[in-house]
MARGUNU-548616 format. One record per residue: z negated, x negated, y of N, C-alpha, C, O in turn. Coordinates in steps of 0.1 Angstrom, whole numbers. Layout:
     n.w     n.u     n.v    ca.w    ca.u    ca.v     c.w     c.u     c.v     o.w     o.u     o.v
       Z       X       Y       Z       X       Y       Z       X       Y       Z       X       Y
...
This chain:
     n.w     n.u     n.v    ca.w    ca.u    ca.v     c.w     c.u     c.v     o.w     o.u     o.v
     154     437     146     166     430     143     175     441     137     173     449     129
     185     439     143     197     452     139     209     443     130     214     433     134
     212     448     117     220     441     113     234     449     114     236     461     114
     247     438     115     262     446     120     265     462     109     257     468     102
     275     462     111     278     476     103     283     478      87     292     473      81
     274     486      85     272     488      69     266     475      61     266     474      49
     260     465      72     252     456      64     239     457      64     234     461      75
     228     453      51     211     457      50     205     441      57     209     429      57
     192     451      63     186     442      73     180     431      65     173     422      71
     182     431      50     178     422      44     187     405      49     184     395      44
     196     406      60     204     401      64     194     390      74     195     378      74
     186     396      81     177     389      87     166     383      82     157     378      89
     165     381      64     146     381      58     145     367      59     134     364      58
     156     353      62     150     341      61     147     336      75     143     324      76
     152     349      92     148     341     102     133     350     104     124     346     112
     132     362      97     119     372     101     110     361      95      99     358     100
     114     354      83     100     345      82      98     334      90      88     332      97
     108     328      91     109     316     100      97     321     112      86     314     113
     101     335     120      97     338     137      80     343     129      71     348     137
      77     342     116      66     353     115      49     343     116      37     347     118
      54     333     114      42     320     117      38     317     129      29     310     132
      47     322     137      50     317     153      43     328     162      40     327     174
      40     338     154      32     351     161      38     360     165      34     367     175
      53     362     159      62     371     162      63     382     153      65     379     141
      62     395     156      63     407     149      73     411     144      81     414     153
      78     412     133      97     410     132      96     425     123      88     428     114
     107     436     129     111     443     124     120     446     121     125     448     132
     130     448     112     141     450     106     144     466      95     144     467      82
     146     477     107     146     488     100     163     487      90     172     480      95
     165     491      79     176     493      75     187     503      81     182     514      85
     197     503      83     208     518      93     207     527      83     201     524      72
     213     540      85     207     551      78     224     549      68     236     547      71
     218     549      59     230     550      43     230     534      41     242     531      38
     222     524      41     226     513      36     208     509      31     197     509      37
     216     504      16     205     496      14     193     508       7     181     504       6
     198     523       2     187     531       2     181     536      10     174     545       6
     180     533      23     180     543      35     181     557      35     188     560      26
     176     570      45     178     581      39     190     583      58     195     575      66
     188     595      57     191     601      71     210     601      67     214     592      60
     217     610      71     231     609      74     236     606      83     235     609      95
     247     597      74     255     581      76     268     581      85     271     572      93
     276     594      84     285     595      84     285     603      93     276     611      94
     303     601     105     308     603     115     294     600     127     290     608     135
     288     587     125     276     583     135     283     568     143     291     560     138
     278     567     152     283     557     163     271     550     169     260     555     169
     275     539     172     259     528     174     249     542     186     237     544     185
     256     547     194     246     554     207     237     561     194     225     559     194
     244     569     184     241     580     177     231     571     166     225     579     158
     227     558     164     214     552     157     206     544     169     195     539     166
     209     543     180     202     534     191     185     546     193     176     540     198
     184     558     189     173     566     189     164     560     177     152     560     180
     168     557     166     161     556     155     156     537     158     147     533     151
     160     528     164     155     516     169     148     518     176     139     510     176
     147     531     186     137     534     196     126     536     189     115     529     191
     128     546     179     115     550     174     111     537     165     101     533     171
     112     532     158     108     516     158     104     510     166     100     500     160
     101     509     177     101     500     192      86     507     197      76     502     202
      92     522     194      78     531     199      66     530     188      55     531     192
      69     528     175      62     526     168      50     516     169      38     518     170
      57     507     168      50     492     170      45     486     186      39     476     188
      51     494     196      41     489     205      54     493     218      64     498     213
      54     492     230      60     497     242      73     485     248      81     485     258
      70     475     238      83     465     243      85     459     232      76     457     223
      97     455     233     103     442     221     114     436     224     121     443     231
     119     428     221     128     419     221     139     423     212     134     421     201
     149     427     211     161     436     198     173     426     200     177     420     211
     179     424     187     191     415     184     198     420     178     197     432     175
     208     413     173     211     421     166     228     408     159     230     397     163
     234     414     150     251     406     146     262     413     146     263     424     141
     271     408     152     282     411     148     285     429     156     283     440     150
     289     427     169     289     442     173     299     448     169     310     443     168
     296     463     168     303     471     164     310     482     172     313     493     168
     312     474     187     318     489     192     323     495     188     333     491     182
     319     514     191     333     525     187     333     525     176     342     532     171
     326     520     167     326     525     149     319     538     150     307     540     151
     328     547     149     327     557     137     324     560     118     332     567     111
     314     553     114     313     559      98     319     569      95     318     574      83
């Protein structure tokens, strides 16, 4: 679960429980600079974090389902 821009994925914690009884694996990495996050935040564009969802994705297994709120084309931090 991807939450919109500059908001923490703590945005998603009352549907990650909802889907987590149901046998659904719910991950919700935080974007880099929010929420305590490390990695640098600035002058980055969704292409320039869609690597770090990957590596999440590759993490936990070879497929997933990704959502996300509120798009952000073309943001520049």
């Amino acid at each position: 679960m991807i939450a919109s821009l500059g908001r923490s994925a703590t945005d998603f914690d009352k549907l990650a429980r909802m889907l987590a009884p149901h046998g659904y694996r719910v991950a919700a990495p935080e974007p880099r600079g929010v929420a305590g996050s490390e990695g640098l935040a600035t002058g980055l564009g969704l292409d320039d974090l869609a690597p770090d969802v990957a590596a999440v994705i590759d993490h936990f297994g070879d497929t997933a389902t990704v959502l996300g709120h509120a798009s952000a084309t073309g943001w520049h931090g």
